[in-house]
C-alpha positions in Angstrom: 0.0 0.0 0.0 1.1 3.8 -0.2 2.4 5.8 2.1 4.2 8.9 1.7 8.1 7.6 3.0 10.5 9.9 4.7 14.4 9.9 6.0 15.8 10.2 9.2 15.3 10.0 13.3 12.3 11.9 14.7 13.0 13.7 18.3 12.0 12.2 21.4 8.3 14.5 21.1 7.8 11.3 18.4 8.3 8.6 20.8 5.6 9.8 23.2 3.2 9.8 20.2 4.3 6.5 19.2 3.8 5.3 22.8 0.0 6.1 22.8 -0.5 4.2 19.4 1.8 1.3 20.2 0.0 0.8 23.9 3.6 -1.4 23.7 2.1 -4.5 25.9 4.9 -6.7 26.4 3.6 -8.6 29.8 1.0 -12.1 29.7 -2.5 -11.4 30.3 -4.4 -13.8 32.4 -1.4 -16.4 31.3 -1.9 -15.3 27.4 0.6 -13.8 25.7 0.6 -10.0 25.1 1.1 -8.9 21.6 0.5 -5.7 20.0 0.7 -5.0 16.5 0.6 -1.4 14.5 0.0 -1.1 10.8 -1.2 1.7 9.2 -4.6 1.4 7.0 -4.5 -0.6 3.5 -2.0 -2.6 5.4 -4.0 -5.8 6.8 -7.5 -6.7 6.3 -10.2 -7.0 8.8 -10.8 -10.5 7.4 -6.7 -11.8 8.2 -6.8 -10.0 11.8 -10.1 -12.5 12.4 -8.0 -15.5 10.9 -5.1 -14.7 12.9 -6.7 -14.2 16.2 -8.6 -17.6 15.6 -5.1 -19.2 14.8 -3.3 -18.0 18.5 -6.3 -18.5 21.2 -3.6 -18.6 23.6 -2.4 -14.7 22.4 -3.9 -11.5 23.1 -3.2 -9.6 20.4 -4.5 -6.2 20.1 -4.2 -5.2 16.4 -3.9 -0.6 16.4 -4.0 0.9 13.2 -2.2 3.8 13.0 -2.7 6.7 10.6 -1.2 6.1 7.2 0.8 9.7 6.8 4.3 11.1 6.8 4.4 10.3 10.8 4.2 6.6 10.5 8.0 6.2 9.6 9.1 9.3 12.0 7.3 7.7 14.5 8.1 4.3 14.2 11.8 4.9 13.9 12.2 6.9 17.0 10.5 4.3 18.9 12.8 1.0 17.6 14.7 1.3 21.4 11.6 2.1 23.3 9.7 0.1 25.6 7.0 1.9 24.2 7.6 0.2 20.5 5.0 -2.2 19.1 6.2 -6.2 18.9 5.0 -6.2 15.8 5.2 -3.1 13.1 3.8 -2.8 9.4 7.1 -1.4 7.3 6.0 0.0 4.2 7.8 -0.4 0.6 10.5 2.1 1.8 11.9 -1.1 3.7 15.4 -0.1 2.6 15.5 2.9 4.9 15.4 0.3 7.7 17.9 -2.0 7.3 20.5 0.3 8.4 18.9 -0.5 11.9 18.7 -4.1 11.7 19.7 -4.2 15.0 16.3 -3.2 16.3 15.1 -5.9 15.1 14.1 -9.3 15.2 16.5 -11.7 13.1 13.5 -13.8 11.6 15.6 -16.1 10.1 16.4 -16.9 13.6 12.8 -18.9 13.7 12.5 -20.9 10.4 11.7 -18.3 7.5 14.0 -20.2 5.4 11.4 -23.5 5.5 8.7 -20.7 3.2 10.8 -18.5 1.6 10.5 -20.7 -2.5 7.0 -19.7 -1.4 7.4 -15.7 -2.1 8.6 -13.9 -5.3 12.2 -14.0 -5.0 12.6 -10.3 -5.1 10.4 -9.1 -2.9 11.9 -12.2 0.0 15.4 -10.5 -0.8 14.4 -7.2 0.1 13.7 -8.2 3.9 17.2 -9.5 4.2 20.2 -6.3 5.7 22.9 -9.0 5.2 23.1 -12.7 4.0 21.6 -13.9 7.0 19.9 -11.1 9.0 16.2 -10.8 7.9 14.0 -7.8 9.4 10.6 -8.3 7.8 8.4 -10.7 6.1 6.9 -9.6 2.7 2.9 -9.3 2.9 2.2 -7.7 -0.8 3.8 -6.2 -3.2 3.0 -3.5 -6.2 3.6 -4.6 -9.4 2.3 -1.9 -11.5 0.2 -2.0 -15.7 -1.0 0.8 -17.9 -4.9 2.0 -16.5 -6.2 4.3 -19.8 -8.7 5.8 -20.3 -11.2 4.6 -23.1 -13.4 7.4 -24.0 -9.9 9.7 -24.7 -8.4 6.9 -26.7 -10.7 6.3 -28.5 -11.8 9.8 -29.1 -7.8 9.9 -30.2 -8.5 7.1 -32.6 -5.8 4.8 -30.6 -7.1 1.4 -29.9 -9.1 0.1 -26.9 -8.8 -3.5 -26.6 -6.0 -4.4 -23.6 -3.9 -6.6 -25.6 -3.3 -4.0 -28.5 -2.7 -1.0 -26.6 -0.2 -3.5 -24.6 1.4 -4.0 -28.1 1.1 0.1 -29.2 2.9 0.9 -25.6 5.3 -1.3 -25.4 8.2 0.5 -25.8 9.0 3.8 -24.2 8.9 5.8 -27.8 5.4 3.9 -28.5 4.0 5.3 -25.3 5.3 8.6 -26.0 3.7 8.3 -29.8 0.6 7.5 -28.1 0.8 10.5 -26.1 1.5 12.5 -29.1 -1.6 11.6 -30.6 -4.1 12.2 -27.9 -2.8 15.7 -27.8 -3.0 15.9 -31.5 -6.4 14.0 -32.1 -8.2 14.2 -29.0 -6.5 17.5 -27.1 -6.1 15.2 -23.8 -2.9 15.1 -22.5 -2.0 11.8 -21.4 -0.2 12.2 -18.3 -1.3 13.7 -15.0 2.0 15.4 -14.0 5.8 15.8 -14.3 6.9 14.2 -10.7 4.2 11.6 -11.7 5.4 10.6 -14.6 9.1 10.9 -13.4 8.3 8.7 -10.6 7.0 6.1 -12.9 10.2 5.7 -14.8 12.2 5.9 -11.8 10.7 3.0 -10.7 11.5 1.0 -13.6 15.3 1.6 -13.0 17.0 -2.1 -12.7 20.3 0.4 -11.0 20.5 2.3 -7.9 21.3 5.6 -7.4 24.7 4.8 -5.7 27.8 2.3 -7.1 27.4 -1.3 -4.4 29.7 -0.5 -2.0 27.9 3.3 -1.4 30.8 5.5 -2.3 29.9 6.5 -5.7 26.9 8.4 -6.7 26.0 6.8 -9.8 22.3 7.9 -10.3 22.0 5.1 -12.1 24.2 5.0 -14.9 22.3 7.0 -16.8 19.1 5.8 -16.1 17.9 8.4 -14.0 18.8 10.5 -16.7 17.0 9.3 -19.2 13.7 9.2 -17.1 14.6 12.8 -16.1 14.6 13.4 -19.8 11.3 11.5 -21.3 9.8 13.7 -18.6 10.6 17.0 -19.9 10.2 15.9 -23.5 6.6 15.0 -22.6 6.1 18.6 -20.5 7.6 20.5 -23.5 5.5 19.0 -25.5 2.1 19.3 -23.6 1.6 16.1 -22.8 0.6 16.8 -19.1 -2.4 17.7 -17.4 -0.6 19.2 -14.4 -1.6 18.6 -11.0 0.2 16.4 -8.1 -1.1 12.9 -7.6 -2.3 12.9 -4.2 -4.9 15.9 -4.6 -8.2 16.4 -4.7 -7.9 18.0 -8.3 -6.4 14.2 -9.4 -9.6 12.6 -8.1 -11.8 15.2 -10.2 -9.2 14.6 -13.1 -9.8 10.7 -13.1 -13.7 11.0 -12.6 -14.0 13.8 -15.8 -11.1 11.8 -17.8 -8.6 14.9 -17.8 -6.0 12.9 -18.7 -5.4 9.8 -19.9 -3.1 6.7 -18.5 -1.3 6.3 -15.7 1.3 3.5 -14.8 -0.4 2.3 -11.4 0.0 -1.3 -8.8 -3.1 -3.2 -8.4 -4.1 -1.2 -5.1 -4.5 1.8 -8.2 -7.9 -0.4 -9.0 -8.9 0.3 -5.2 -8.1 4.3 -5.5 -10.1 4.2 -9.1 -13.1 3.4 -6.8 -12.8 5.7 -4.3 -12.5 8.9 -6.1 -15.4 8.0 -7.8 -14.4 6.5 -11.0 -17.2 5.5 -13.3 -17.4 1.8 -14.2 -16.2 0.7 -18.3 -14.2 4.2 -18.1 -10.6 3.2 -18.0 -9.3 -0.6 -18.8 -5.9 -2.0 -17.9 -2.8 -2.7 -20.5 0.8 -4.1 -19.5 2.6 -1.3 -18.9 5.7 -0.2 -21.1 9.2 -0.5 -20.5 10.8 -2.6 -18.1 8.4 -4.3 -15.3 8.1 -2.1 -12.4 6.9 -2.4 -8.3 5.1 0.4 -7.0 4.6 0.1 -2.8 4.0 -3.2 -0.8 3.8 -3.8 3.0 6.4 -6.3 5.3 5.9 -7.1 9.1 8.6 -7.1 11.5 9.4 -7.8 14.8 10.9 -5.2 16.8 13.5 -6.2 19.1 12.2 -4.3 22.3 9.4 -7.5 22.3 9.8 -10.1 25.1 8.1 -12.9 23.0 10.5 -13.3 20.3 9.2 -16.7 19.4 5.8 -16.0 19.6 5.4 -12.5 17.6 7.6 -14.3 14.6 4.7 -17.1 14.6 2.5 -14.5 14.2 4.5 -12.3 11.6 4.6 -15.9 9.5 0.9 -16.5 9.8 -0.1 -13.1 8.7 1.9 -13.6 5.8 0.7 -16.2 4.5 -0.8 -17.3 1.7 -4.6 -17.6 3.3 -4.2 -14.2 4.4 -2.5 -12.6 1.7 -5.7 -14.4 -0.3 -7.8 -12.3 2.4 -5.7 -9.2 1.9 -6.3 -9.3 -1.8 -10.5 -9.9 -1.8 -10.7 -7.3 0.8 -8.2 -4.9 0.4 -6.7 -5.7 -3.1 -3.7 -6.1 -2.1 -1.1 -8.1 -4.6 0.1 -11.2 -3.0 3.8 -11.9 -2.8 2.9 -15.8 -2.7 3.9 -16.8 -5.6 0.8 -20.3 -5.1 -1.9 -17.6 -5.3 -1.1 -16.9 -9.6 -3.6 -19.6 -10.0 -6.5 -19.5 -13.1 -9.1 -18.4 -10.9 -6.4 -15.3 -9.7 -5.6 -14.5 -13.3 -9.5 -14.7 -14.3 -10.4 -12.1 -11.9 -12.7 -9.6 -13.2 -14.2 -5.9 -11.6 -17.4 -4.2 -12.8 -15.0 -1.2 -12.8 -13.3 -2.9 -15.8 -16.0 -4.3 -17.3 -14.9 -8.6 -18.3 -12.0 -7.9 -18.5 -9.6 -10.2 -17.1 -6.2 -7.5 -16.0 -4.7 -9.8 -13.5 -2.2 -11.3 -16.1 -0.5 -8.4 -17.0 0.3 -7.4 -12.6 1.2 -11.3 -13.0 3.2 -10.6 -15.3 5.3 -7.9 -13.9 5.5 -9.6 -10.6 7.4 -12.7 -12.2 9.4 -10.6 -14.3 10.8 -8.4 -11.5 14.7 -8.6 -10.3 15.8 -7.7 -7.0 18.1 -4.3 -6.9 19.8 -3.4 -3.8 19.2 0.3 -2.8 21.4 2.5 -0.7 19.3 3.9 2.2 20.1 7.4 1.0 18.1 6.8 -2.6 15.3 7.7 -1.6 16.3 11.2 -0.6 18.2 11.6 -4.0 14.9 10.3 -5.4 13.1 13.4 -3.5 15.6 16.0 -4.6 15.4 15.4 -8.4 11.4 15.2 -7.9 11.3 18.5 -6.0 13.1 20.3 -8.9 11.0 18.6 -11.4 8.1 19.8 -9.8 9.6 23.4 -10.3 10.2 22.8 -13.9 6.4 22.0 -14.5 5.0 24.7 -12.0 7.5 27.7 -12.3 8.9 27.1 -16.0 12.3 26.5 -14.3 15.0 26.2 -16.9 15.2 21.5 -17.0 19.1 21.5 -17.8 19.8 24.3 -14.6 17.1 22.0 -12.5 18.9 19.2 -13.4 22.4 20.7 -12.5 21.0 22.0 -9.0 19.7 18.6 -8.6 22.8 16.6 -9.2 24.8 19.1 -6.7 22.0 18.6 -4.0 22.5 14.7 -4.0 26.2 14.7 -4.5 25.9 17.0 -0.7 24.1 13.9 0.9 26.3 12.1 2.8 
């Protein structure tokens, strides 16, 4: 699931917070084990906390959710040597960020990980590993992300409708940007919502970090950040964008009135289509261009503060598995990292949103294709910088090549 991710340590005002939403229960109850688990909402459904709590009579586990916003990390973070802390926490996609603290937490490969692990996609189960042998979290879903279009501006535009063709049209990143050529030209719709959104999209498809493997080289990439800095401005110089930021109000009146015209989105995208409002046969889903991409997915970890170390890893496993990732997924639609759950009836799933048609494939697809690629904890804020300056070249006409330059300097100054 989403959730805006920040860097760094929060002060100690944070840990008080945290200590209110944790309730951090580490004592037996009436001779049950305590156990108190924070995710933020999206993260688990209501239908997996009932399984779970069926599974461990013998527990007392008091599920909190915590608000989904830019204090969950802060939060979280500055409570991983508290008393206070949660036994078990919801990490979101910006897992990376946490490694560097593996310490905090509980080694889960301590308590038989390794016996399930052929079970999970193989690059999302490499993620939760900070060395060979330390894991911090176990992988509940994941994001692999298609092309959602809308049908009334293509074929206004005269492009094609039917999934499997515009899958074909799109598939490279110069037939994507034909396509958005001609909805400006035939239809006057741009096809993108927004620079940073657009940049973010091919960010995500980078198979290289932003720093060299042993951290002492700012690479950005090889080039690849580059070049998705690049298509961006080619398709804002060219009109191509509607230009509003993603998680605004004006982008749920934008999908609703069909503003603009595909976005490259993860299967929770389907959920978001239904809450702002989306009419149903308005959009349809295509395998998005370019290399596969992953946009967002939860883990669960075990912070070290716990005093049932055993017990809280049960837990973690049986919330991860596949019966509850299947739960996740019917409630929630959340993408399951269990690799078991790719089955026919999976990849004939249908929505009244999209009509009969059967998208699941081309998010199966993606997830199978996927490598893993080893971030450096500070990518994400080189991420943020060249986003920030982006966003200035859409909103304030700043000059691409100088925002680029200022960009470069800004991330070479992280340390």
């Amino acid at each position: 699931m989403k959730l805006t991710k920040i860097i760094g340590l929060a002060s100690m005002a944070a840990v008080s917070a945290l200590a209110i939403a944790g309730c951090g229960n580490k004592s037996s109850d009436g001779g049950k084990v305590s156990l108190s688990i924070n995710y933020y909402n999206g993260a688990i459904s209501k239908q997996a906390i009932k399984n779970t709590k069926a599974k461990f009579p013998k527990y007392k586990l008091t599920f909190k959710q915590v608000p989904a916003n830019e204090d969950y990390d802060t939060k979280l973070k500055a409570s991983l040597s508290s008393t206070s802390a949660p036994d078990i926490a919801a990490i979101n996609s910006n897992i990376v960020d946490y490694l560097p603290y593996k310490e905090k937490f509980v080694n889960l490969a301590d308590y038989g990980t390794d016996k399930v692990a052929d079970q999970y996609v193989a690059w999302k189960w490499d993620s939760t590993f900070a060395t060979k042998d330390y894991q911090i979290a176990m992988p509940i879903d994941i994001g692999p992300t298609a092309f959602m279009y809308n049908v009334a501006n293509f074929k206004k535009a005269g492009l094609p409708t039917d999934p499997d063709e515009v899958s074909a049209g799109i598939k490279s990143l110069d037939g994507y940007m034909s396509y958005a050529k001609q909805l400006k030209e035939k239809a006057n719709k741009p096809m993108w919502l927004g620079a940073v959104a657009l940049l973010q999209e091919m960010e995500q498809k980078m198979t290289k970090d932003m720093y060299s493997a042993n951290g002492k080289k700012l690479t950005l990439g090889d080039g690849q950040l580059k070049d998705a800095w690049d298509f961006t401005v080619k398709g804002l110089k060219a009109g191509y964008m509607f230009g509003v930021k993603a998680n605004s109000s004006d982008n749920v009146n934008a999908q609703q009135k069909g503003m603009y015209s595909g976005m490259i989105q993860a299967s929770w995208g389907i959920a978001d289509l239904k809450e702002n409002g989306t009419k149903n046969n308005s959009w349809l889903i295509a395998r998005a261009p370019g290399e596969p991409a992953n946009s967002g997915g939860s883990y669960l970890a075990v912070i070290k503060t716990t005093k049932h170390a055993k017990q809280a890893a049960e837990v973690v496993k049986y919330l991860t598995n596949k019966k509850n990732q299947e739960a996740n997924y019917k409630e929630l639609a959340l993408f399951p990292s269990v690799k078991a759950l790719y089955n026919d009836d999976f990849k004939n799933v249908t929505d009244p949103l999209f009509g009969d048609e059967k998208y699941n494939k081309y998010f199966i697809e993606s997830a199978n294709e996927l490598e893993y690629t080893k971030a450096d904890p500070r990518s994400t804020a080189v991420r943020q910088i060249f986003e920030n300056q982006m966003q200035l070249v859409q909103d304030s006409n700043k000059n691409p090549d100088k925002a680029w330059k200022e960009a470069v300097a800004k991330a070479e100054a992280i340390q």
